[in-house]
Backbone as a ProteinNet text record, in pm:
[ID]
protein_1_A
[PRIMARY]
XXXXXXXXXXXXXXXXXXXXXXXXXXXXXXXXXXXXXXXXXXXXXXXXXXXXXXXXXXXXXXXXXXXXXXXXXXXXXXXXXXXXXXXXXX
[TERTIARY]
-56.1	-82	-130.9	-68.8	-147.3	-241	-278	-466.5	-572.3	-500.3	-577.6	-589.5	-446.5	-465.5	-538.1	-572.9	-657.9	-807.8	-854.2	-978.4	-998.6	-907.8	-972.6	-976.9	-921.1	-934.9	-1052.3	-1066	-1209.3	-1308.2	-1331.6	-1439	-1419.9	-1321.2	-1337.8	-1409.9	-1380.5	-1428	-1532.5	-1642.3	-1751	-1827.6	-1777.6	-1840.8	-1827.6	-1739.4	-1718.5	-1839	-1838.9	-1915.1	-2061.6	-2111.8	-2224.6	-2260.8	-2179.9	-2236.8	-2246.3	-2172.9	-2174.9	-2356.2	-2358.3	-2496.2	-2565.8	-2602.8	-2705.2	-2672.3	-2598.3	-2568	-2638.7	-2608.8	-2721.9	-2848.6	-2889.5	-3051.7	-3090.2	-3019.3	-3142.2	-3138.2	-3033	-3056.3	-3146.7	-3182.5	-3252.8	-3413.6	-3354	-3531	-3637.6	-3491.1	-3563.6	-3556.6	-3652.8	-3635.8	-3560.6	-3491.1	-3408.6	-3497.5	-3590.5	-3737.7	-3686.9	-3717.2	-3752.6	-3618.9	-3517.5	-3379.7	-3357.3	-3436.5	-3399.8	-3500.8	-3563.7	-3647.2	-3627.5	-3565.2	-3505.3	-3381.5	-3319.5	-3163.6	-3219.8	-3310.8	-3358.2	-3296	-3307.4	-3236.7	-3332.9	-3296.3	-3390.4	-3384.6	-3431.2	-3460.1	-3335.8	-3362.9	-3269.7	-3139.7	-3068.4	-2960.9	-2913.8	-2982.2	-2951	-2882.7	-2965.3	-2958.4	-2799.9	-2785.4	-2655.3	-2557.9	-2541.8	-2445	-2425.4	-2578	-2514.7	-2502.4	-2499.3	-2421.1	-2262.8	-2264.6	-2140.8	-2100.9	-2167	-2171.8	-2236.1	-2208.9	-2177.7	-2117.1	-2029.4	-1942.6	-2050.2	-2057.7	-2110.3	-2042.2	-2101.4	-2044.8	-2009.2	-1902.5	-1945.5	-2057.3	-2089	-2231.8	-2359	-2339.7	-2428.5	-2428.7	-2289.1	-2238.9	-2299.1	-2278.1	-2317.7	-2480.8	-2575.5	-2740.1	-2730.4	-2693.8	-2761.5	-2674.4	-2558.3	-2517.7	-2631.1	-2666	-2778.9	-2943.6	-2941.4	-3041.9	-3083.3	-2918	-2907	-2884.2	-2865.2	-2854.6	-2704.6	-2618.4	-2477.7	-2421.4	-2221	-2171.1	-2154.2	-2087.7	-2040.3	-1914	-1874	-1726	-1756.5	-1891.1	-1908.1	-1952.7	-1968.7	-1999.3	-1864.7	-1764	-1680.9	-1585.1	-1580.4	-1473	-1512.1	-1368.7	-1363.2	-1442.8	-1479.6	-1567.7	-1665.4	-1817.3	-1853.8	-1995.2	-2003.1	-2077.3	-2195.8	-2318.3	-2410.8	-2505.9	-2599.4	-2635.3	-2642.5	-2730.8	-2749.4	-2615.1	-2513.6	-2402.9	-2310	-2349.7	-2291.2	-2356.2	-2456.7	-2493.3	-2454.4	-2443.1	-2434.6	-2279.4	-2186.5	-2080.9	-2064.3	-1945.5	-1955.8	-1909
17450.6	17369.5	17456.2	17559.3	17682.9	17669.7	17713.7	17761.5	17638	17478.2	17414.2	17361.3	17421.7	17389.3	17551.3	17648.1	17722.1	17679	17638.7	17584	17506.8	17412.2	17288.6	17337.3	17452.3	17519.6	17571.8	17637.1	17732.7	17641.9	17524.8	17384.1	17331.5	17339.7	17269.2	17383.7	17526.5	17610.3	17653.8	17613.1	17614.7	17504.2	17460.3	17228.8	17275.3	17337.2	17332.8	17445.7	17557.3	17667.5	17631.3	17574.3	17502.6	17364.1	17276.9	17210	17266.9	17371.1	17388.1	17522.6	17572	17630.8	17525.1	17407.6	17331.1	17246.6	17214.2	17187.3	17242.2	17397.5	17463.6	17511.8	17488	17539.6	17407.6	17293.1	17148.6	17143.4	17204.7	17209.9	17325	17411.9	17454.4	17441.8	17319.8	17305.4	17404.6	17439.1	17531.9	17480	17491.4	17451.2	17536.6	17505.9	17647.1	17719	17674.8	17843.9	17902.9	17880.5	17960.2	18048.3	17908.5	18043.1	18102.8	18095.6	18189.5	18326.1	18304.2	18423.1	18498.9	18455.5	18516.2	18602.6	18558.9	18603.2	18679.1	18689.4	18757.5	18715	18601.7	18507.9	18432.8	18362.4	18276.7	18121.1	18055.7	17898.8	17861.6	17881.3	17786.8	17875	17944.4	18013.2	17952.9	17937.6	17862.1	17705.7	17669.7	17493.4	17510.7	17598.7	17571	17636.8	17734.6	17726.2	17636.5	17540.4	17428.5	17316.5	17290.3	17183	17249	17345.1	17405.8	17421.6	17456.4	17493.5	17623.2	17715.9	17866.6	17906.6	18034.1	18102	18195.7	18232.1	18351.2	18460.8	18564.2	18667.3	18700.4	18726.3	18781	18869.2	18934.4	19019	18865.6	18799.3	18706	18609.5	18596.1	18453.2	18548.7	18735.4	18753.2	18758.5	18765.6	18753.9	18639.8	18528.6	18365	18356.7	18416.3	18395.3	18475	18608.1	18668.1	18620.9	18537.5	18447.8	18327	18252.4	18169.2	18213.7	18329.9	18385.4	18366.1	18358.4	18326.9	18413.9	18427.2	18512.6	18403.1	18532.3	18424.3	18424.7	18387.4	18354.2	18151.5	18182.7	18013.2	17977	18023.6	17942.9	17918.6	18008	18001.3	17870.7	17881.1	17784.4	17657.8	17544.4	17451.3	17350.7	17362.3	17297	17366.6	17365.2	17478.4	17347.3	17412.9	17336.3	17394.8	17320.5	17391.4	17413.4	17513.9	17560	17406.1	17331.2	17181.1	17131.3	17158.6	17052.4	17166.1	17291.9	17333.6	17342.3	17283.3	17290.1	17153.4	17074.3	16915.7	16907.9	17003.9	17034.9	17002.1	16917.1	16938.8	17084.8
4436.4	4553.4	4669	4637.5	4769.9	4790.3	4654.3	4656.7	4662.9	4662.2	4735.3	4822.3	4908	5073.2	5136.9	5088.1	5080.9	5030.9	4977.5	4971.6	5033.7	5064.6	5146.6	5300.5	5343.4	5479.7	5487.6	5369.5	5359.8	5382.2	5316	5294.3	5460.2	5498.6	5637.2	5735.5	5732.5	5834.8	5789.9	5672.3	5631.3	5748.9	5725.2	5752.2	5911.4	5951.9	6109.4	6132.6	6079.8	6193	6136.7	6009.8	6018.4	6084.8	6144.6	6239.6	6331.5	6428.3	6524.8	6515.9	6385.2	6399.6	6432	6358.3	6349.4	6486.1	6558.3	6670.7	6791	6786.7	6878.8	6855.2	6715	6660.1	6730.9	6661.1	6720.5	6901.3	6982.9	7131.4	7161.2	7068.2	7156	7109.8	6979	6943.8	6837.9	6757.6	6620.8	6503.5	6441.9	6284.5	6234	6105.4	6015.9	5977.7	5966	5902.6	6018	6155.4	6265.2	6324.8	6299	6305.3	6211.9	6068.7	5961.2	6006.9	6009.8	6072.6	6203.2	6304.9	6356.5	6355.1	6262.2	6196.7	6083.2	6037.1	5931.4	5768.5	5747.6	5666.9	5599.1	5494.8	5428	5459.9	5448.4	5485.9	5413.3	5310.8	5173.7	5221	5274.7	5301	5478.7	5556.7	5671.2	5618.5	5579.8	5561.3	5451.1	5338.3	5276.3	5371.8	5449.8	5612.4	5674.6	5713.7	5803.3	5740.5	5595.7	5468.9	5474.1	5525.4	5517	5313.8	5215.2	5159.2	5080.8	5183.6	5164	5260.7	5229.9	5294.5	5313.8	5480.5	5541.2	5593.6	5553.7	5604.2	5725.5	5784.5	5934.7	6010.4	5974.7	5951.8	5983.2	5909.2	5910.1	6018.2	6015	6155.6	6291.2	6272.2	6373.6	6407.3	6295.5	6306.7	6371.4	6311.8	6347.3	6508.2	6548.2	6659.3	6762.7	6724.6	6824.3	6831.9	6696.4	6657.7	6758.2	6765	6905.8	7031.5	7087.1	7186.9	7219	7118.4	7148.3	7109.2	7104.9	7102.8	7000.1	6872.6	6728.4	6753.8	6836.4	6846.9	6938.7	7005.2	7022.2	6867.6	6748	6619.3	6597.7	6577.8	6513.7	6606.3	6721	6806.9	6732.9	6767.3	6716.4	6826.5	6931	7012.9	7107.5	7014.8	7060.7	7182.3	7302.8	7365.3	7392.8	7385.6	7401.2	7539.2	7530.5	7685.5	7791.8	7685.2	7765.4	7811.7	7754.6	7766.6	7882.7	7863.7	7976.7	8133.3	8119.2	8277.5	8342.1	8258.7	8248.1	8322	8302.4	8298	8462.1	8525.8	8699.1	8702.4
[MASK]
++++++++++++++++++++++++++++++++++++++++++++++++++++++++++++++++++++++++++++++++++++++++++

């Protein structure tokens, strides 16, 4: 029973830090080619991150975070807001 409340954590913090990529690629208006190429990554390797079906490396969370001009600690948070939503902010 461990090891599948261990997977199902892993499956959820997959699903979470890939929306929150694809969250700030679409605010700031990139296709996944274009943040894959900036992160130095492949197309087909972005898009299974933000399906949240692959586990990324940290190494990696940190390309696509300098990719977005973010710190990968806003991928990783559980509510990550983006530049738009923070100016919006009173």
């Amino acid at each position: 029973m461990s090891s599948r409340l261990h997977h199902a954590d892993t499956v959820a913090w997959r699903r979470h830090v890939g929306a929150n990529i694809r969250r700030m690629r679409r605010a700031q208006g990139l296709t996944q080619a274009a943040l894959a190429q900036r992160a130095g990554l492949s197309t087909g390797y972005v898009s299974l991150i933000e399906q949240g079906r692959a586990n990324p490396r940290l190494k990696t969370v940190s390309a696509l975070a300098d990719a977005l001009e973010a710190s990968p600690m806003m991928l990783l948070l559980e509510q990550t807001a983006t530049k738009h939503e923070l100016r919006m902010r009173p």
